[in-house]
N, C-alpha and C positions, 0 to 999 in steps of 0.2 A: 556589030553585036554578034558574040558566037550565039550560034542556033541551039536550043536546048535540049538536053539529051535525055531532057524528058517527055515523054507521049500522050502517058495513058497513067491508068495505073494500073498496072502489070511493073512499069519504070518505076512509080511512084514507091509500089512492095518492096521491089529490089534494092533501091537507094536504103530507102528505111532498115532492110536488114542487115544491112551493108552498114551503116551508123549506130546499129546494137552490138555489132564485132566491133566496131573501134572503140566504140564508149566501153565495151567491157575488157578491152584489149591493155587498156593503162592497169587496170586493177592488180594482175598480180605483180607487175615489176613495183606498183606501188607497195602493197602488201608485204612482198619481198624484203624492201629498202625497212616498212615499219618495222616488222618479226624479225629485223638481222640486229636490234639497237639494244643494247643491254639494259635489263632489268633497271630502274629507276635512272639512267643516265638521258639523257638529250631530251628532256621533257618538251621541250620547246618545238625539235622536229619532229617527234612522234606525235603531236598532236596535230600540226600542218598536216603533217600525210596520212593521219589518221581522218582526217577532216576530209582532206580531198575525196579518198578511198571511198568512203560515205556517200560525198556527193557524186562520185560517176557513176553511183549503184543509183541516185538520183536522175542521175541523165538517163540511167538504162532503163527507168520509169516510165521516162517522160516519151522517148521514142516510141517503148512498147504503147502507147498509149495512142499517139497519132498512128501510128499501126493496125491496131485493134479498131480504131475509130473509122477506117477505111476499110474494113472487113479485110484484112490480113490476122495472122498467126503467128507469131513470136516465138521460134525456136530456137534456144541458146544451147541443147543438144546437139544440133545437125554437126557433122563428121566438117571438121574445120573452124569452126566457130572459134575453137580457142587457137591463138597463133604459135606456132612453132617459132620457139626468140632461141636469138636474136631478128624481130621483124622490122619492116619499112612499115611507117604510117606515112598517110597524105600528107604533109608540109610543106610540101614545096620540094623543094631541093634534097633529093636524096642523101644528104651529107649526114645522118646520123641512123643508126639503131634503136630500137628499144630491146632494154637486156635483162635477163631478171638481177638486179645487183644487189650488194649491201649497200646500206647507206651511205654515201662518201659524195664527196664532191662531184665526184664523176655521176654518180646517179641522180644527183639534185640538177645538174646541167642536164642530161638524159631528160627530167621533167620539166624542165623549163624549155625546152625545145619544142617536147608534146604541144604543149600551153601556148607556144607564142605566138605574139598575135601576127596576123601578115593578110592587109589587104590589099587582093591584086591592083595594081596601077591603074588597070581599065574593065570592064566586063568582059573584052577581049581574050585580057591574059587568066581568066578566072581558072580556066583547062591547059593543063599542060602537056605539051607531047613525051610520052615513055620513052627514055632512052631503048634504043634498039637493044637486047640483050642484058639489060638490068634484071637485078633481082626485082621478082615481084611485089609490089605494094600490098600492104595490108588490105586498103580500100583504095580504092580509084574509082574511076569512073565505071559503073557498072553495066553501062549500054553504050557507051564510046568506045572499043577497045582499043589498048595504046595509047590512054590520056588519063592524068591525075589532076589532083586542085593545088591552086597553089597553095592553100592550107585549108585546117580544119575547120574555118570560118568559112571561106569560100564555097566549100562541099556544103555546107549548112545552109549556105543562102541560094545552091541552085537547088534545095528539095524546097525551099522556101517560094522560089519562083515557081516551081512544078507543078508545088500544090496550088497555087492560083490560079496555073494555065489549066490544068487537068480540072478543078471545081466549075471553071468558066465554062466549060464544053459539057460537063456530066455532073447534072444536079442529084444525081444519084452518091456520088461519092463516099461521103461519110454515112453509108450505110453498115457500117459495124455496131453489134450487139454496144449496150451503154454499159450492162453489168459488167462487162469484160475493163470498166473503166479505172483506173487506180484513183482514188482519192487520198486528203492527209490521213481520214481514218485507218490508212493502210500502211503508214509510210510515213519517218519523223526523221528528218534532218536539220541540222544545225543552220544550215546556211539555204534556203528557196525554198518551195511549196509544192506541192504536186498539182499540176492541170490538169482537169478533165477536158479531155479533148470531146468536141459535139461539133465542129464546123469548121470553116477554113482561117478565122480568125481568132481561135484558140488552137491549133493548130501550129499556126505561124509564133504565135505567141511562146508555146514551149520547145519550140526551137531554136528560138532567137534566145530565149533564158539559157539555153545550154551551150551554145556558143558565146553568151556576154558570161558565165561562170568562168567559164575554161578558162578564153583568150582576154576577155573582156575588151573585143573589137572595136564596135560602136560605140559602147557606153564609158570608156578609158576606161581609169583602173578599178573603177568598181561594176556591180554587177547593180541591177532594178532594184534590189534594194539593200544595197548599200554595203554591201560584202567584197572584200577586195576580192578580183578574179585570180583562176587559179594560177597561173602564169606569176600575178606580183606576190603571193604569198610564198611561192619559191624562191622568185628572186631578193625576199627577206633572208632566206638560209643561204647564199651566196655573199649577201652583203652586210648581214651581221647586226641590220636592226630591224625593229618592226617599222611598218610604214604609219605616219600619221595624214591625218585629211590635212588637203593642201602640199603634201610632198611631191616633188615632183618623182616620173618612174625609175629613175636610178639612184636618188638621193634619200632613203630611207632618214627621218630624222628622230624616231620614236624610240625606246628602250633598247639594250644590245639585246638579242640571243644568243645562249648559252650553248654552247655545241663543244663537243668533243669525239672527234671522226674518229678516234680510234678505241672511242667505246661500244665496240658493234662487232657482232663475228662475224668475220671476214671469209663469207661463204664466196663456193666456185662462181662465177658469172654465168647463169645459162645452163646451169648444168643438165646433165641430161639423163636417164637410166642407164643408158649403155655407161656411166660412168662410175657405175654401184659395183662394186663387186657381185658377181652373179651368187645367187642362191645364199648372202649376204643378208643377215638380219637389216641393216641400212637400208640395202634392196626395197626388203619388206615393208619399211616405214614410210619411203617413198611413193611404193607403188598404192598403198594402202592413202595415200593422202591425196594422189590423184582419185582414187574413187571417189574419197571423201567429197572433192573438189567436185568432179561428174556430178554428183548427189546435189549437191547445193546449185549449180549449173539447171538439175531437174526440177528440182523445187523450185526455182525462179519463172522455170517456164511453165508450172501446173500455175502458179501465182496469176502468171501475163495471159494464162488461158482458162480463167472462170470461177480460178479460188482465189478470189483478191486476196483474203485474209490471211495468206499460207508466206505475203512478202514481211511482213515485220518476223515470222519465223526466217525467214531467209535472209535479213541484214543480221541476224543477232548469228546465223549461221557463218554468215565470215567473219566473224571474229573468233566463233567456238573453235575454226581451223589453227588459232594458237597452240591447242595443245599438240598439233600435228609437225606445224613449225618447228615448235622448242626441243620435239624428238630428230629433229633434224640438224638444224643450227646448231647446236648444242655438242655436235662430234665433228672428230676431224674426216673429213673425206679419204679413205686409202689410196694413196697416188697422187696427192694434190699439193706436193711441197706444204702441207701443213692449215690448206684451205680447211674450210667447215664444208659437208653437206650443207642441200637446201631444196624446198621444193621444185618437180621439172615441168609440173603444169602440164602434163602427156598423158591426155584422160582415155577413159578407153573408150572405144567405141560402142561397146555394149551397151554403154547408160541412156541414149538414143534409142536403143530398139526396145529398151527397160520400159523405156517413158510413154511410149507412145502406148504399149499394154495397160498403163495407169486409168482409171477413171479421171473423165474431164480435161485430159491431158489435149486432147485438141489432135488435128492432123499436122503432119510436118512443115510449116510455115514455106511460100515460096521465097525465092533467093539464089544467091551464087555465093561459093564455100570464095571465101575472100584471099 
């Protein structure tokens, strides 16, 4: 049995904020893929990724929540939080990226990789050794250094064992404030519910719903109650139907979907500000939509720190970022053989030092920049 590379909870903080950067890590390449699809074309994929998008702002609940429930701080400002992409996440095998793309087949594979499921062979191979000189992971192991999970499930079930080992030693644990708790009255999504975390077995509980969402490990292809996971609802836009109960996972037998991959501006992959024309009204729209972006990043964390009320303004907030998009997507990039602009997700640092002057905003949660 590998020995666990969790302690205390000092390990327990870290993990945890280590899994608000990954959960919030898919959003914009999702985002990306939805705002690149033409005005009333691919109804069928913009809702999938519409859907998803929603639900990982759910998973970002759910964490903040067992977080808060341990007397930690939720900062989705701290200087790294948001990934410089193309990044590595936990999955196992370093064999792919996350990129911000349009929507196309290459980016639906892209999600379905996040999503799939992969459980280690043994509780041995849960950790795996960092190739010597590899690019860095988004999340790894955050008190092992030089070891990753073999997926996103795996990561999820050793904060799962953590919090049992850590509860068993210290009946103090779950001493965080309750107000700081998210409930549904805060928070409405299509597919799962919000937990109030008060113990170690609500605790485990909403993290095990955010790993059966994703991967749908445990529970095959659906999740507790009864939602296909996010992993098979992609692999519907791959194989062109919806899934019915009793299919099995590569035989979709229910209605086709309608897709047309080349009704989507076909923005740069990744792009980045150095790729604006300097001093460029483009420039300007970009830069101005990463504040935007910071902004909503801050609102999310006055939310997870004592204005519960402030998160239904903050889901209705990423989507107001449309009109941010569409001044993007919407031009051809100078120099790009004819690509679109697109947001670069390259916030500034300032929004952090913004927040923390904020009323109620809380102190700078602990953790390691991922």
């Amino acid at each position: 049995m590998t020995a666990s590379t969790i302690e205390n909870r000092d390990d327990l903080i870290r993990y945890l904020n280590a899994a608000m950067a990954l959960e919030h890590a898919t959003i914009p390449p999702y985002l990306t893929a939805y705002y690149s699809i033409r005005s009333t074309t691919n109804s069928d994929a913009a809702h999938i990724i519409r859907v998803a998008a929603v639900e990982e702002m759910l998973h970002l609940t759910l964490v903040a929540n067992v977080l808060n429930a341990i007397g930690g701080e939720p900062d989705l400002t701290r200087p790294g939080f948001v990934p410089s992409y193309p990044a590595y996440l936990p999955d196992g095998e370093t064999d792919f990226t996350v990129d911000l793309r349009p929507f196309s087949p290459e980016a639906v594979e892209t999600f379905c990789k996040i999503e799939r499921p992969g459980k280690a062979p043994s509780a041995d191979a849960r950790l795996v050794q960092t190739s010597e000189g590899a690019t860095p992971l988004l999340v790894s192991s955050p008190t092992a250094e030089g070891m990753r999970f073999y997926s996103i499930g795996e990561f999820y079930e050793e904060i799962i064992e953590g919090l049992e080992k850590v509860a068993a030693g210290d009946p103090t644990l779950f001493r965080g404030d309750p107000a700081r708790q998210m409930g549904d009255e805060y928070f409405y999504s299509g597919g799962g519910e919000v937990i109030v975390v008060t113990d170690l077995d609500s605790a485990q509980r909403a993290l095990r719903f955010i790993a059966a969402q994703g991967e749908g490990l445990d529970s095959g292809m659906y999740d507790a109650d009864g939602e296909l996971a996010h992993y098979y609802r992609f692999r519907q836009l791959q194989l062109g139907r919806y899934y019915e109960v009793g299919d099995h996972p590569g035989a979709p037998s229910g209605p086709e979907l309608s897709i047309c991959w080349d009704a989507v501006y076909k923005v740069k992959v990744s792009a980045r500000l150095s790729d604006y024309p300097a001093g460029s009204e483009l420039a300007r729209v970009a830069q101005d939509f990463n504040a935007d972006y910071g902004a909503f990043l801050a609102l999310l964390t006055k939310a997870f720190n004592g204005q519960p009320y402030l998160l239904q303004e903050a889901v209705c907030e990423m989507f107001r970022l449309r009109d941010g998009f569409n001044r993007l997507i919407c031009n051809p990039l100078p120099g790009s053989d004819g690509l679109h602009a697109a947001p670069t997700f390259e916030i500034p640092d300032a929004v952090g030092s913004d927040l923390q002057a904020s009323p109620g905003a809380g102190e700078t949660a602990q953790g390691v920049t991922p």
